[in-house]
N, C-alpha and C positions, 0 to 999 in steps of 0.2 A: 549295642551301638558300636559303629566301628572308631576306632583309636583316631580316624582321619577325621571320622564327622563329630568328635569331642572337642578335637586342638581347633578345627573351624570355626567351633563356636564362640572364641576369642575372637571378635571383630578387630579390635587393634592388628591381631597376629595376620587375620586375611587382609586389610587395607596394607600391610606391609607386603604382602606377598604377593598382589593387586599391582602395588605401587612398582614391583620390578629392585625391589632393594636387595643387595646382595646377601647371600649365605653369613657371610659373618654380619652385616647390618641385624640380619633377622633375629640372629644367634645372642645377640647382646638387647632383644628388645625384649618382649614378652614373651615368645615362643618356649623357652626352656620351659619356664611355668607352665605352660598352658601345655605342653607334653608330660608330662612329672603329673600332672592332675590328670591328663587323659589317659594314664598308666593306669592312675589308681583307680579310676573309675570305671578302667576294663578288667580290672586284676582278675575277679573272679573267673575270667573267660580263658584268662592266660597266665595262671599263676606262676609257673617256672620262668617264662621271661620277663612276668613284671618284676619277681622279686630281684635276677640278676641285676636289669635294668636299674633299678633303684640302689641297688645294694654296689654298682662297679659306675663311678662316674665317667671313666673317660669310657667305659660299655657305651654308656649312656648318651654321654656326646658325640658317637662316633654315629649310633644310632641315629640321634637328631638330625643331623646333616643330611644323611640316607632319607629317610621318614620328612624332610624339609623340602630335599628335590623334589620329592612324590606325589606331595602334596603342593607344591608350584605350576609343575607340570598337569595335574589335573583340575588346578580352579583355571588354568590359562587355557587348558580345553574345556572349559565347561561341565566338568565329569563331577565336579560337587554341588 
């Protein structure tokens, strides 16, 4: 399962991202969570950069934001 269609499975995190709330709105709601668990739950697919990811927070955050566009941009095209 892709890392995208994990963090979607948080319905709070898609109803924020639905709702047009900004980057930081999102960054402060559910979403870090629901990344952090979608990591772990791909690790096996991707183990060098889940462990970075987990292991270097602002990695981590910098990541989120990147990986938060991506996933904006394609629930607003219907791509998930």
């Amino acid at each position: 399962m892709s890392l995208e269609n994990e963090v979607l499975k948080n319905q709070e995190v898609q109803n924020q991202m639905k709702a047009g709330n900004s980057i930081e709105q999102i960054m402060l709601g559910d979403y870090p969570k629901a990344l952090t668990e979608a990591i772990m739950n791909t690790m096996n697919s991707n183990k060098d950069i889940s462990a970075k990811l987990l292991n270097d927070e602002r990695f981590l955050n910098k990541f989120a934001k990147i990986m938060l566009n991506i996933f904006i941009q394609n629930l607003n095209n219907g791509m998930t």
